[in-house]
MIDREN-584640 format. One line per field, with one value per atom (N, C-alpha, C): x, y, z; atom name; residue number from 1. Coordinates in Angstrom, 3 decimals, always signed. Layout:
MIDREN-584640
X <- c(X;...) .
Y <- c(Y;...) .
Z <- c(Z;...) .
atomo <- c(CA;...) .
num <- c(NUM;...) .
***
This chain:
MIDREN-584640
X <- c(+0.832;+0.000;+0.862;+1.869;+3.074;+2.057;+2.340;+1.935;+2.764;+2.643;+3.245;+3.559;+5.319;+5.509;+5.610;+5.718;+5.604;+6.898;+7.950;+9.384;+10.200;+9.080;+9.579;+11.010;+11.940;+12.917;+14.146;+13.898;+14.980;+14.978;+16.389;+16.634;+17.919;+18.465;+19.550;+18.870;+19.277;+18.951;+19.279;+20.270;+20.384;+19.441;+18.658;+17.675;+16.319;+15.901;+14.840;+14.750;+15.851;+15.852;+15.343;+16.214;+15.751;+14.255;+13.808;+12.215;+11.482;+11.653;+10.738;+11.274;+12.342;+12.481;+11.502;+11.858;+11.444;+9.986;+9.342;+7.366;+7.429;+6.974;+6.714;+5.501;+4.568;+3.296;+3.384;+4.942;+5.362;+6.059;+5.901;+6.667;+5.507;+4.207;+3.261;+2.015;+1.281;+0.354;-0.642;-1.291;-2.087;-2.912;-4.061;-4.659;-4.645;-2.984;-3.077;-2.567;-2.248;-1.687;-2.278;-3.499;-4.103;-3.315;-3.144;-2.304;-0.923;-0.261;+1.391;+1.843;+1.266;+2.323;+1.204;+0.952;+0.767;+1.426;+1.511;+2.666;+2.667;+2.953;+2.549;+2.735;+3.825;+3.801;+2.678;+3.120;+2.115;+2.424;+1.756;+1.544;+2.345;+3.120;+3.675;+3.564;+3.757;+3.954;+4.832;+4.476;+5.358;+5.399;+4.256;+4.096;+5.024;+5.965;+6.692;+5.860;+6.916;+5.791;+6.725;+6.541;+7.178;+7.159;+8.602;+8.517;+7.648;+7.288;+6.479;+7.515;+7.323;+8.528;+9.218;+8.397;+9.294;+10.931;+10.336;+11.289;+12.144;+12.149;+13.066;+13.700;+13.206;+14.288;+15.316;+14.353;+15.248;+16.510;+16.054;+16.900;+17.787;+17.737;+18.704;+19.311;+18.831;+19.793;+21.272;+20.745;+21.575;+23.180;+22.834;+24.103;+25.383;+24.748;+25.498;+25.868;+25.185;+25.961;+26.194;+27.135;+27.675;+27.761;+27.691;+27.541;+28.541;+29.875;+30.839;+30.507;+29.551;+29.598;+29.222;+29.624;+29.185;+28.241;+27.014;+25.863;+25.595;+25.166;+24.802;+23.301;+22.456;+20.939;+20.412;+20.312;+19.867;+18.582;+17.535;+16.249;+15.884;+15.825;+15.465;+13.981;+12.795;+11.867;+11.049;+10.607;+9.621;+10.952;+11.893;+13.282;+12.858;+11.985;+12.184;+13.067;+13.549;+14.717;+15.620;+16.262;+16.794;+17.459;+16.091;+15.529;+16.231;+15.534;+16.122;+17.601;+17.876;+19.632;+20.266;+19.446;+20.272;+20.376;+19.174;+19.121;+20.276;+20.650;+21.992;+23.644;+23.814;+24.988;+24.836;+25.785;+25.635;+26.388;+26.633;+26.615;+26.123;+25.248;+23.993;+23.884;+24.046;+23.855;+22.760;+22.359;+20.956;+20.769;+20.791;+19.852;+18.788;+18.101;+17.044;+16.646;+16.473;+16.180;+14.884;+14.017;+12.336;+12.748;+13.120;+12.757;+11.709;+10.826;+9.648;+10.280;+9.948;+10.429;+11.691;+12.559;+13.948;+13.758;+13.096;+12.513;+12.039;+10.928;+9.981;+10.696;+11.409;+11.811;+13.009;+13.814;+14.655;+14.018;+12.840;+11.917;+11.444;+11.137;+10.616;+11.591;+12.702;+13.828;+14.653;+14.639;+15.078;+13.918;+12.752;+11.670;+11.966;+12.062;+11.835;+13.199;+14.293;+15.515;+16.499;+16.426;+17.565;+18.049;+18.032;+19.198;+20.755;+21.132;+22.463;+22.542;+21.818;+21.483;+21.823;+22.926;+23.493;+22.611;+22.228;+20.897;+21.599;+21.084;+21.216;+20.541;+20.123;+19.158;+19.788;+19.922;+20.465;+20.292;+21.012;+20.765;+21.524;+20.938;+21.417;+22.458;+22.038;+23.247;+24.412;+25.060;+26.052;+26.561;+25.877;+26.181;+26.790;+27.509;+28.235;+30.108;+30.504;+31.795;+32.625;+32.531;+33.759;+33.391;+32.440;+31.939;+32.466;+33.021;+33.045;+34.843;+35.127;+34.192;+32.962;+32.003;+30.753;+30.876;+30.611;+30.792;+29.520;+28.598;+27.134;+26.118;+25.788;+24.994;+23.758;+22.641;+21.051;+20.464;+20.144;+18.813;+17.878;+17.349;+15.669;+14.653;+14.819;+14.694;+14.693;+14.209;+14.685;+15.423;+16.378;+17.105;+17.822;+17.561;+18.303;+19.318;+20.239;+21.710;+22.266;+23.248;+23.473;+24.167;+24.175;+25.229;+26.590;+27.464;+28.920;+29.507;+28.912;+29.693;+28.985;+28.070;+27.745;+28.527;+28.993;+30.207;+31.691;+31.572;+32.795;+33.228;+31.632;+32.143;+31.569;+31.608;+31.644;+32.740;+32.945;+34.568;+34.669;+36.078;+36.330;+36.073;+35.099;+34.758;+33.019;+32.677;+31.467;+30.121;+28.672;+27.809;+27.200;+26.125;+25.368;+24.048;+22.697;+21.830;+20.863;+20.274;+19.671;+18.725;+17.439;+16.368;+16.871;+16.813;+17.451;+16.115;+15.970;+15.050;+14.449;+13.824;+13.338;+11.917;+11.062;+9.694;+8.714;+9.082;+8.251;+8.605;+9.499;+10.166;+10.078;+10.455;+10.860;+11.255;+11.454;+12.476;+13.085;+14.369;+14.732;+15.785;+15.546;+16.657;+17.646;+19.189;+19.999;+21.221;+21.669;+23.074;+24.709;+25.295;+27.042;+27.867;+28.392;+29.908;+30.996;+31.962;+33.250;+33.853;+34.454;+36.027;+37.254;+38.382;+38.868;+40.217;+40.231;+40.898;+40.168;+38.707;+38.045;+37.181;+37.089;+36.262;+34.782;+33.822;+32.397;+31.486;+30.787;+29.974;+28.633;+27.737;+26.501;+25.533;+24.475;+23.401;+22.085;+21.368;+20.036;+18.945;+17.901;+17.698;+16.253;+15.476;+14.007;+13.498;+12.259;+11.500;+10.862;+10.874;+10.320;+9.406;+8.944;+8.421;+8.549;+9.358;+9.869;+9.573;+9.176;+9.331;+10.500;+10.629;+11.811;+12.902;+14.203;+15.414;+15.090;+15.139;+14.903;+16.440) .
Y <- c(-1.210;+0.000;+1.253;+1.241;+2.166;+3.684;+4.611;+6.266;+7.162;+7.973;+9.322;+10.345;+10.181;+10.992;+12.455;+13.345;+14.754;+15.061;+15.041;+15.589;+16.811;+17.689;+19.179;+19.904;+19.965;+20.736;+19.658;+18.543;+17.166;+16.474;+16.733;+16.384;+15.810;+15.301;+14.486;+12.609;+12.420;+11.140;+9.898;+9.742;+8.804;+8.643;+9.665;+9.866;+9.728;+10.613;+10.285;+8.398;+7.965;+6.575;+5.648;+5.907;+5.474;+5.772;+6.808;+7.014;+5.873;+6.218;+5.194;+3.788;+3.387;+1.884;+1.187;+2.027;+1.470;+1.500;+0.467;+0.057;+1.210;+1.927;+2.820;+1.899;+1.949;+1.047;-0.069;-0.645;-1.767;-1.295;+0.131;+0.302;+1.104;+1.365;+1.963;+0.858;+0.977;+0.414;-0.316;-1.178;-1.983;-1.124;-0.386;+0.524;+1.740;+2.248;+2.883;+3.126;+1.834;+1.628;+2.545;+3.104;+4.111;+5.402;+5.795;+7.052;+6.898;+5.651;+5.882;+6.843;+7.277;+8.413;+9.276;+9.920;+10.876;+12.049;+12.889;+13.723;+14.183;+13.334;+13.669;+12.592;+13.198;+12.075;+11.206;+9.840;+8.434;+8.132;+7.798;+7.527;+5.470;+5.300;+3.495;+2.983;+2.067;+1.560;+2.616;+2.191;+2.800;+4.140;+4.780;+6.863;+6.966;+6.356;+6.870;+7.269;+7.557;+8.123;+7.835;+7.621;+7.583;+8.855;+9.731;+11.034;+11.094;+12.501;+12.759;+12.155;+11.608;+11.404;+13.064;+13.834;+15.161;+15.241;+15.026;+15.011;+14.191;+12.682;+11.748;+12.345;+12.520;+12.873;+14.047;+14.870;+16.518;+15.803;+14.995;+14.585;+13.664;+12.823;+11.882;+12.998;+14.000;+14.339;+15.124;+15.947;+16.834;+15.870;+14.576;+14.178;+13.724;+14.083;+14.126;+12.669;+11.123;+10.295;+9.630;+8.740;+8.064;+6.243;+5.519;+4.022;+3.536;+4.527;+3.665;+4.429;+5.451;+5.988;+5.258;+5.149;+4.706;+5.901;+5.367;+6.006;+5.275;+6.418;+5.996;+6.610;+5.968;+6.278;+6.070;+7.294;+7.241;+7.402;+6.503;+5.953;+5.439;+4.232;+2.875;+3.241;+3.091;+2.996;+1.993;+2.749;+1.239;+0.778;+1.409;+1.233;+1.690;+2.927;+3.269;+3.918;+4.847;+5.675;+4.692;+3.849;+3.073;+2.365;+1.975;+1.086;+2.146;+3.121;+4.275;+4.768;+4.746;+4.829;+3.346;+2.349;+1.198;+1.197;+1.967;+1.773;+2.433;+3.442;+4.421;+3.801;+3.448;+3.257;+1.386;+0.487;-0.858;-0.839;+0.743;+0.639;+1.132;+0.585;+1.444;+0.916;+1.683;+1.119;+2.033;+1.569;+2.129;+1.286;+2.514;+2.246;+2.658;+1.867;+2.117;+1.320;+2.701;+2.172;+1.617;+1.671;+0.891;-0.654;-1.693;-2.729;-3.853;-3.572;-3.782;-3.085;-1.700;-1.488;-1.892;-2.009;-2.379;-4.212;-4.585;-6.184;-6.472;-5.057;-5.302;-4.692;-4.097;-3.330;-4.333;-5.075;-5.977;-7.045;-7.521;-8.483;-7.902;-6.846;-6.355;-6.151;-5.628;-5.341;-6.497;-7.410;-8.583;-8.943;-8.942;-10.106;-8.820;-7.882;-6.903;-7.081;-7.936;-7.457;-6.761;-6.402;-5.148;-6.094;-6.803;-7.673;-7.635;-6.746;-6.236;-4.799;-4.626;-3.525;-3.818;-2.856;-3.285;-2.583;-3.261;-3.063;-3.227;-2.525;-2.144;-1.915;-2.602;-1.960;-1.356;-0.350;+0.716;+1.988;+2.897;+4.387;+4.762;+5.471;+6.283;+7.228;+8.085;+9.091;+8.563;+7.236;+6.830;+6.589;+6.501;+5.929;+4.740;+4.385;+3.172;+3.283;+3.618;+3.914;+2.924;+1.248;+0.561;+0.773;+1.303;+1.130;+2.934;+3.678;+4.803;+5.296;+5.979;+7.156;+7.257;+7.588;+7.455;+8.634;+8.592;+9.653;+10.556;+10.131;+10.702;+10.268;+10.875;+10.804;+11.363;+10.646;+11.030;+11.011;+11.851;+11.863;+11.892;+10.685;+10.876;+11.419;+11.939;+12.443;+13.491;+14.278;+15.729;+15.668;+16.506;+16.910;+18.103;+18.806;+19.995;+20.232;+18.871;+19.645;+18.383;+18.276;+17.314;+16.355;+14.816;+14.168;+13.865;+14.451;+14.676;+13.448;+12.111;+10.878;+10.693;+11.625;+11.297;+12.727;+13.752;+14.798;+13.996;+13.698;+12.990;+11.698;+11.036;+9.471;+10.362;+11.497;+12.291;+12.242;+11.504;+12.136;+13.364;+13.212;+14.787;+14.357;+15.419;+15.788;+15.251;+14.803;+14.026;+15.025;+14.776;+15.475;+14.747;+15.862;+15.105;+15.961;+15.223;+16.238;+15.883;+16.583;+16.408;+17.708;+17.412;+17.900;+18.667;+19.735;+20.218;+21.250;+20.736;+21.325;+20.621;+21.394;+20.535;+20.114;+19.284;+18.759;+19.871;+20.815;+22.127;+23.470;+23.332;+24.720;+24.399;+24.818;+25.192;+24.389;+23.348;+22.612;+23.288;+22.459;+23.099;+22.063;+21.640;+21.411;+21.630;+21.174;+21.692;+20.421;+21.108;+20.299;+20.754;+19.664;+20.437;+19.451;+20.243;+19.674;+19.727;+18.666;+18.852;+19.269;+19.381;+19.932;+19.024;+18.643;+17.809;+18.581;+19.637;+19.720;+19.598;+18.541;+18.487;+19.605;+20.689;+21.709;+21.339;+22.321;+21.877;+23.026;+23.176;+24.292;+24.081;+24.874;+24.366;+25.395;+25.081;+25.960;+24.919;+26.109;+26.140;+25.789;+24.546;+24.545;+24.827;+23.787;+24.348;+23.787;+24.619;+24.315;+23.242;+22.246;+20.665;+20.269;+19.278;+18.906;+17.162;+16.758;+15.479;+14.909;+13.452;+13.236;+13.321;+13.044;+13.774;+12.376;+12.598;+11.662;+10.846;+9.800;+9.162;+9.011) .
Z <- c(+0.000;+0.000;+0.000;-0.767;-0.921;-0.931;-0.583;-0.751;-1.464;-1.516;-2.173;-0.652;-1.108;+0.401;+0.102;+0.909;+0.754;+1.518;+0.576;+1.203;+1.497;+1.202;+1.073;+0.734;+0.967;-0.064;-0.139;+0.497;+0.210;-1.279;-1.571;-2.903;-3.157;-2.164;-1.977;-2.599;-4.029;-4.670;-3.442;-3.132;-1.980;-0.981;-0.144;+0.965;+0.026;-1.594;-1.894;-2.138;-2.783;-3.078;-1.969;-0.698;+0.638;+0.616;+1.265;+1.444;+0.840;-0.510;-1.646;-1.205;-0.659;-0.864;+0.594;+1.217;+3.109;+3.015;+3.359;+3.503;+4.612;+4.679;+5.888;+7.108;+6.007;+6.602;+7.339;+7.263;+8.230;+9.382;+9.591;+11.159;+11.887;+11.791;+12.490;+12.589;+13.850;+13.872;+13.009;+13.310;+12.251;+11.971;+13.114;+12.662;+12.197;+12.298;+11.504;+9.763;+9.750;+8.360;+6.805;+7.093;+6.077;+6.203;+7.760;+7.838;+7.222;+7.211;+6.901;+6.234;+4.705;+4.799;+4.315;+5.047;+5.133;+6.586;+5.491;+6.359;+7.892;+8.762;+10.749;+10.929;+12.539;+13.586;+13.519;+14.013;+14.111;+15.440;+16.464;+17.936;+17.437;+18.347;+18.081;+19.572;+20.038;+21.278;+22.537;+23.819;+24.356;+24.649;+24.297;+23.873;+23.330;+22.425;+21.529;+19.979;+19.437;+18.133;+16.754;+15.616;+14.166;+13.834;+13.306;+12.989;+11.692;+11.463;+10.082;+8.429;+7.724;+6.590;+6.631;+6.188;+5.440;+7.107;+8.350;+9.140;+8.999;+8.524;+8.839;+7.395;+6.278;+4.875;+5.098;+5.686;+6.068;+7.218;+8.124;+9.142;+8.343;+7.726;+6.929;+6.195;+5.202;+4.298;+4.931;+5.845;+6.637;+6.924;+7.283;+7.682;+6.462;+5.322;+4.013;+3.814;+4.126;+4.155;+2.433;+2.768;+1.654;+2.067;+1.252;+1.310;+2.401;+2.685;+3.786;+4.543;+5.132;+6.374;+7.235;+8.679;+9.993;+10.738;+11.012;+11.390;+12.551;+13.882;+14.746;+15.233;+15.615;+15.938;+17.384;+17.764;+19.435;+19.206;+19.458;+19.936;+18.298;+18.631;+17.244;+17.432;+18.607;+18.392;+17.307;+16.399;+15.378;+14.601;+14.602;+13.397;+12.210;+11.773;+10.632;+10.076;+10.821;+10.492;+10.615;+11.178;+10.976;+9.260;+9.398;+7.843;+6.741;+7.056;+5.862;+5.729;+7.209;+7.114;+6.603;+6.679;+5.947;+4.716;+4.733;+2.094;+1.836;+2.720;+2.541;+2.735;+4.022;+4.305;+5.221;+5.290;+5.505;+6.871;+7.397;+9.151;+9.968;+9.914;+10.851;+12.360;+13.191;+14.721;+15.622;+16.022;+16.639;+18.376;+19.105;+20.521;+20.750;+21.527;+22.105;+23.349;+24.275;+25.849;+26.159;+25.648;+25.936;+25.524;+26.099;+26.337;+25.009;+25.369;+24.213;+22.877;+22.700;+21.483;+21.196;+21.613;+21.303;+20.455;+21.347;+20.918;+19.564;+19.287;+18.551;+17.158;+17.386;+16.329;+15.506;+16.538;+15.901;+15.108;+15.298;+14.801;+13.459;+13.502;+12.220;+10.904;+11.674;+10.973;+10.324;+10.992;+10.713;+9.354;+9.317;+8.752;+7.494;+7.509;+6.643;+5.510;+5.847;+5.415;+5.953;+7.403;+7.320;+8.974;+8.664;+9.984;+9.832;+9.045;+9.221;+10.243;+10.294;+11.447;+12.802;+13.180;+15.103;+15.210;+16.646;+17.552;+18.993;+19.840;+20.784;+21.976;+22.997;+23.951;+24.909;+25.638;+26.649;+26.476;+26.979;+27.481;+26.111;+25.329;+24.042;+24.610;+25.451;+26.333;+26.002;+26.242;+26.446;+25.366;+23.916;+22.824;+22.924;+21.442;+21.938;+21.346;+22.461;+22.555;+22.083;+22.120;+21.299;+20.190;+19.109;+18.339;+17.242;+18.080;+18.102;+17.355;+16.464;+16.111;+14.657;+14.843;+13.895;+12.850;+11.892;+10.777;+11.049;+11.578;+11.513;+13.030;+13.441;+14.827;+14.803;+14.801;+14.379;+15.718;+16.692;+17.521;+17.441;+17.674;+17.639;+18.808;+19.553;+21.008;+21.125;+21.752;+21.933;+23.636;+23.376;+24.747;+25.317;+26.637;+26.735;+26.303;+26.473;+26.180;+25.459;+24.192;+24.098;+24.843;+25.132;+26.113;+25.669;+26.441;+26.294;+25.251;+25.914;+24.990;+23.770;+23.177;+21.843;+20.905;+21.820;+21.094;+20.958;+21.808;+21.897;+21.190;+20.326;+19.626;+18.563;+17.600;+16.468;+16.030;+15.001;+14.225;+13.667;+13.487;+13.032;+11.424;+11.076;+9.753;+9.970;+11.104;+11.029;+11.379;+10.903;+11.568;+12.429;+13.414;+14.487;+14.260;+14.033;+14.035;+15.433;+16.193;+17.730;+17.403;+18.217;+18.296;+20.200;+19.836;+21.300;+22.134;+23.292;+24.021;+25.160;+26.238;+27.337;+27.046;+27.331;+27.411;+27.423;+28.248;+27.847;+27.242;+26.899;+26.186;+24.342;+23.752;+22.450;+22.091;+20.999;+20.629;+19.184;+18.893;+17.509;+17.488;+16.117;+14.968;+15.139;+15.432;+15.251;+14.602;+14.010;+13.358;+13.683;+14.493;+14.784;+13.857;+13.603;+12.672;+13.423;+12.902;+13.891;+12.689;+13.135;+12.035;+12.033;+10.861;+11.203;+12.652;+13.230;+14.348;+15.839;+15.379;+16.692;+16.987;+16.519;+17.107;+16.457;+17.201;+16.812;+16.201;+15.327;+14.944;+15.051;+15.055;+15.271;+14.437;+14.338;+12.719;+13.468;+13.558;+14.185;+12.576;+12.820;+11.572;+11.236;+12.194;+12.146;+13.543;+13.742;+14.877;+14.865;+15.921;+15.767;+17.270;+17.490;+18.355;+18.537;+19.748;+19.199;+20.742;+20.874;+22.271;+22.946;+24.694;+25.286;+25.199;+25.262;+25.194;+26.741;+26.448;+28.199;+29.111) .
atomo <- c(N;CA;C;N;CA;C;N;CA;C;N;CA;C;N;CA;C;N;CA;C;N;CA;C;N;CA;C;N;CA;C;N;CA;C;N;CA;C;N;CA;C;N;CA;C;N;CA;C;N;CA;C;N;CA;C;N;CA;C;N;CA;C;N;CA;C;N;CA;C;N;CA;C;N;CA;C;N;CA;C;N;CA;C;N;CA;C;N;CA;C;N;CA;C;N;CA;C;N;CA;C;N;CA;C;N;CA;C;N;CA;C;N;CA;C;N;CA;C;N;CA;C;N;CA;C;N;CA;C;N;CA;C;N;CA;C;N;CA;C;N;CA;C;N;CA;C;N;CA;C;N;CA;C;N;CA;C;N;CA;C;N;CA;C;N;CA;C;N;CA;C;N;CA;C;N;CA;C;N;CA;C;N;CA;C;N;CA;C;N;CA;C;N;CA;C;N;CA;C;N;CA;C;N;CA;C;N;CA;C;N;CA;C;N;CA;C;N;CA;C;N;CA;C;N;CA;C;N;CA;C;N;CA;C;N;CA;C;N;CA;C;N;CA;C;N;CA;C;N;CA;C;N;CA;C;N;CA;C;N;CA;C;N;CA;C;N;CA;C;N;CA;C;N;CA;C;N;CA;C;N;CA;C;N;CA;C;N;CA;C;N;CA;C;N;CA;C;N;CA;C;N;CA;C;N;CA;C;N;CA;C;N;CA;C;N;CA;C;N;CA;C;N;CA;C;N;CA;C;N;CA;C;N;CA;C;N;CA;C;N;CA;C;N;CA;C;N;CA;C;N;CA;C;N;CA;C;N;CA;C;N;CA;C;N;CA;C;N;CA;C;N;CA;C;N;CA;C;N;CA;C;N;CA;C;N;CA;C;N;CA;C;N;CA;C;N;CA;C;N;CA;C;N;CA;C;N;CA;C;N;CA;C;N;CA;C;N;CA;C;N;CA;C;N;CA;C;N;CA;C;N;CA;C;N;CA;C;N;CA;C;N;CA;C;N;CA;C;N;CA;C;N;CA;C;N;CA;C;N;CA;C;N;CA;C;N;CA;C;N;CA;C;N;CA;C;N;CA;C;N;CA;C;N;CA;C;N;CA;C;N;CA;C;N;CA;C;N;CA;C;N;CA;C;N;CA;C;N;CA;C;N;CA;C;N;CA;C;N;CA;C;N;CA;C;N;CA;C;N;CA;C;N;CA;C;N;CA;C;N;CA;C;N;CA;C;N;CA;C;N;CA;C;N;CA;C;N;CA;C;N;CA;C;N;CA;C;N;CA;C;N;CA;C;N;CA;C;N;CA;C;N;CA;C;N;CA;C;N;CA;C;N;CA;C;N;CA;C;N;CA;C;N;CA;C;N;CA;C;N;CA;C;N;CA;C;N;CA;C;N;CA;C;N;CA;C;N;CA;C;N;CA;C;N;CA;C;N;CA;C;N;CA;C;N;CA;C;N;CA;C;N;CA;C;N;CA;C;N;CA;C;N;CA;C;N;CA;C;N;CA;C;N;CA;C;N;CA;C;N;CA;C;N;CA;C;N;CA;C;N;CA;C) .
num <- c(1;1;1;2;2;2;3;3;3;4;4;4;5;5;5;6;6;6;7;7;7;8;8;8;9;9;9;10;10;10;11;11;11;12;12;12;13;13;13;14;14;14;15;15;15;16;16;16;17;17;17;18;18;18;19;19;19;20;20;20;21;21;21;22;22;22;23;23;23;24;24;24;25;25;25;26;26;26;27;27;27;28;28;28;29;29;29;30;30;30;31;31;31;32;32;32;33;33;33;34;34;34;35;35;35;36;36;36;37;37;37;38;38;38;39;39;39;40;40;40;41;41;41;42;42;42;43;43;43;44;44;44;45;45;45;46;46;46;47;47;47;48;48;48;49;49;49;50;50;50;51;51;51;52;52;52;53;53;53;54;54;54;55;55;55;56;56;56;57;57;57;58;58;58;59;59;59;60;60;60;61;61;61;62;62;62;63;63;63;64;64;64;65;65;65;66;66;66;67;67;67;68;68;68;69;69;69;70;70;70;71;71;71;72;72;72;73;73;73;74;74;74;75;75;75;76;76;76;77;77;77;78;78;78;79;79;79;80;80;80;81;81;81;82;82;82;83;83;83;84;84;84;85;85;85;86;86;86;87;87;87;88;88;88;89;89;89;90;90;90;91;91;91;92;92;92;93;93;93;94;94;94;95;95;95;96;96;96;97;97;97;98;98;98;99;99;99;100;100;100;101;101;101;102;102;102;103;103;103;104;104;104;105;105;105;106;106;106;107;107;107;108;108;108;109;109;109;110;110;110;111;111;111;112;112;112;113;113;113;114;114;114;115;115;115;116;116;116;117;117;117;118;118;118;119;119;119;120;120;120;121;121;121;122;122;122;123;123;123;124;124;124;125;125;125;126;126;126;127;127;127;128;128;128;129;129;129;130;130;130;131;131;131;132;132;132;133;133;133;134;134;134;135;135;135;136;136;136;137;137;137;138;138;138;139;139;139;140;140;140;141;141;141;142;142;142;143;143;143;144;144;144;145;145;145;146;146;146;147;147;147;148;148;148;149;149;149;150;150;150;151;151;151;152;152;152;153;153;153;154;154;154;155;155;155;156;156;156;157;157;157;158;158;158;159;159;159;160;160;160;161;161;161;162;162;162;163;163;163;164;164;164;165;165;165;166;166;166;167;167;167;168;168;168;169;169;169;170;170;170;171;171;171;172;172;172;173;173;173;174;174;174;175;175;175;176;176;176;177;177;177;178;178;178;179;179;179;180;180;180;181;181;181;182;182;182;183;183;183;184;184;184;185;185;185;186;186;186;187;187;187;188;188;188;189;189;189;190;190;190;191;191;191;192;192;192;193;193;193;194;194;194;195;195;195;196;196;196;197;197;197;198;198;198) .
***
């Protein structure tokens, strides 16, 4: 029951290719499988939620990846973003602290094709340090401040994009670059609304 996604100014061929390849309709609820794509958050297990597509494309393109990048994903949730960072690059590692979803998402991912996917259940905060340094760092969470060990497992030349804000304040978009002498820049991108980082 493939849809027509609404990607708004993403035009990076690699991320549109992704979109179109990933069933969306296989990572949201049964009942809501009519909504899949259409453009808005989807409520999934857990009060977690599936971002809107135009977010996960805008959020994939930003990190500029390429087929050998190492990508790391703090909160797997249903694993769609996931899924979509796999059509892209063949290192994709993803945590997620909910228990259940962490379960459910490996099951799907697996039956779907994408069981080359490291999976992870624990505290995203911590990232995963033997695994580290990552060319690209995707938050799915929103959080006040970013956590130190996911600046710190960024390579130099790598991006990180994080939804930054507290549960009741403002959130926003933001993307930091390192530089290859380690330093970090940061570019405010758009206003979002994302559940909070646990």
């Amino acid at each position: 029951m493939k849809g027509r996604l609404r990607l708004g100014e993403v035009s990076d061929p690699l991320v549109l290719a992704a979109m179109e390849a990933v069933p969306r309709e296989e990572f949201v609820p049964e009942h809501l499988r009519a909504a899949a794509y259409d453009d808005r958050a989807l409520p999934i297990e857990s009060g977690q939620a599936i971002s809107q597509p135009m977010v996960v494309a805008y959020m994939t393109a930003q990190l500029g990846l390429s087929p050998n990048s190492r990508v790391l994903e703090i909160g797997t949730g249903s694993g769609y973003q996931a899924a979509v960072l796999a059509e892209i690059t063949r290192n994709v590692y993803s945590i997620e602290r909910i228990p259940r979803l962490a379960q459910t998402a490996a099951s799907r991912l697996a039956r779907l094709g994408y069981g080359r996917i490291h999976l992870r259940e624990g505290d995203g905060a911590k990232g995963w340090p033997e695994e580290a340094p990552f060319d690209a760092i995707i938050v799915t969470a929103a959080t006040a401040a970013v956590p130190p060990a996911l600046m710190a497992q960024l390579a130099p030349g790598g991006r990180m994009i994080v939804p930054l804000g507290g549960p009741d304040d403002p959130q926003v978009l933001v993307l930091f670059e390192r530089n290859p002498a380690g330093e970090y820049t940061r570019k405010d991108l758009w206003p979002v609304r994302f559940v909070p980082l646990l």
